[in-house]
C-alpha positions in Angstrom: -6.7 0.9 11.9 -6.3 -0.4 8.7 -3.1 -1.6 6.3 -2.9 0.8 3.1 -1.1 -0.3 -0.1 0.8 2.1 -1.5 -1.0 1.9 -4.9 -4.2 3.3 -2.3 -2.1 6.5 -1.8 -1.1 6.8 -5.0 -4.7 7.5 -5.7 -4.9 10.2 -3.3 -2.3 11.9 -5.3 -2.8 11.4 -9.1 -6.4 10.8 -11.0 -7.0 7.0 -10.6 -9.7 5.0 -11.1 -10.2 4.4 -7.5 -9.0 7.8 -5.8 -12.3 9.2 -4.7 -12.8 5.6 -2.5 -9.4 6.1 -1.4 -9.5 8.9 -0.1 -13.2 7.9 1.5 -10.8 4.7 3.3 -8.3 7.3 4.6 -11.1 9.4 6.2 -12.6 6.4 7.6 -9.4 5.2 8.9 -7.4 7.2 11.7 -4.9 4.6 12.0 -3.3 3.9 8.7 -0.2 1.6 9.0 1.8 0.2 5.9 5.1 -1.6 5.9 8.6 0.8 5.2 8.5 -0.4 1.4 5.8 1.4 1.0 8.1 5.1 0.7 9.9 3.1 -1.6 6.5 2.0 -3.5 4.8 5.2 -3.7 7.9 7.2 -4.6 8.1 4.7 -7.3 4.7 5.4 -9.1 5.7 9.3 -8.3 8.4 8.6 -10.5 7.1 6.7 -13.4 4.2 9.5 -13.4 7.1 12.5 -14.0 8.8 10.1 -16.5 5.0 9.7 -18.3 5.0 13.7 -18.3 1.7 13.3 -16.2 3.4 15.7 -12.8 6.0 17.5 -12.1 8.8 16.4 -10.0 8.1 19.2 -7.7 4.6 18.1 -7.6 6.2 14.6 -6.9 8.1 15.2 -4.1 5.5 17.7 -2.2 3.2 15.0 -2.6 5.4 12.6 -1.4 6.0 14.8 1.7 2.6 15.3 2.0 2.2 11.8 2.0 3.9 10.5 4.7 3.0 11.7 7.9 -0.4 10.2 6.9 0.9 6.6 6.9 2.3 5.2 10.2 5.3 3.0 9.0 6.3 -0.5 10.7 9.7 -1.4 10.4 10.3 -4.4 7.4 12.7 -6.3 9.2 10.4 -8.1 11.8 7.6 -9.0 8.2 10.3 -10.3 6.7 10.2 -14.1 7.7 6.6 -14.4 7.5 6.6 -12.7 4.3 9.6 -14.7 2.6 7.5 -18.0 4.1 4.4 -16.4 2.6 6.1 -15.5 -1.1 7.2 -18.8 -1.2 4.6 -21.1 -0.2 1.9 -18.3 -2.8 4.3 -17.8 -5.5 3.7 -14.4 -5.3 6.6 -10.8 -4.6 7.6 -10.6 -1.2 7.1 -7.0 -1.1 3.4 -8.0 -1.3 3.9 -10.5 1.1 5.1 -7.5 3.5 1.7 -6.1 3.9 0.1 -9.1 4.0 2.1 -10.0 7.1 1.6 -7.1 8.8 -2.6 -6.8 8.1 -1.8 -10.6 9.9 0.1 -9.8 12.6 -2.0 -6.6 13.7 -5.2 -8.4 12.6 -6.3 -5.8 10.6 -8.1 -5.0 7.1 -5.6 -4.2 3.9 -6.8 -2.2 1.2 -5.7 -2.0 -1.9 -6.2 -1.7 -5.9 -4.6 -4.4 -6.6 -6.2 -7.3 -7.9 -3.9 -10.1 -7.3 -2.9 -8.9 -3.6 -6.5 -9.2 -2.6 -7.1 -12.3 -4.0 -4.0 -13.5 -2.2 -5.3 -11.7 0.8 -8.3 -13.2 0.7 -6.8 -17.3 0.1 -4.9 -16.6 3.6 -7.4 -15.3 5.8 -6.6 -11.4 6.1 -9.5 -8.7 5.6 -9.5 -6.8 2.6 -11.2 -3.9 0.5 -10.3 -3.9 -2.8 -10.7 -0.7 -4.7 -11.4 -0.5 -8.1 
């Protein structure tokens, strides 16, 4: 099992930097968890990719689709606390924080392209692979 970022499945959908070892950590994963902001997330970058002129919104939303029977989703309301305590003690957006909670309270390995999360990650103890 492992906690996927939604800037990870972003890269299995549009030409990133770090889409072929995405899509190598999603084969080697069969459990792939993230927390419910991560629709939100990823629909997010779908959009500011149409806006860009770099897909179409039909390709947008069948990826989207596509997307997200892949990612078991954990409800946001029980990472909440430890992710508000976690924001506020690092300085750092609680929607971050949510998937940092959640690698900690299933005890497994995040992955992610972002720099900063992993850092973060790594100053409180949770696995990570950072893509790049």
């Amino acid at each position: 099992m492992a906690i996927i970022d939604a800037n990870v499945a972003a890269g299995l959908i549009l030409a990133l930097p770090w889409s072929e070892e995405a899509r190598e950590e999603i084969r080697n994963h069969a459990e792939r968890i993230a927390p419910s902001i991560f629709v939100a997330e990823l629909a997010n970058a779908l959009w500011q990719n149409v806006r860009a002129g770099n897909i179409a919104v039909e390709t947008a939303v069948a990826s989207l689709n596509e997307m997200l029977p892949v990612i078991e989703l954990s409800a946001d309301s029980a990472l909440v606390e430890p992710a508000l305590r976690l924001a506020a003690s690092e300085n750092h957006p609680l929607y971050d924080c949510l998937y940092l909670a959640l690698a900690k309270e299933r005890r497994q390995i995040l992955i992610t392209a972002d720099m900063k999360l992993a850092a973060l990650a790594r100053r409180t103890g949770v696995a990570v692979r950072l893509l790049l």
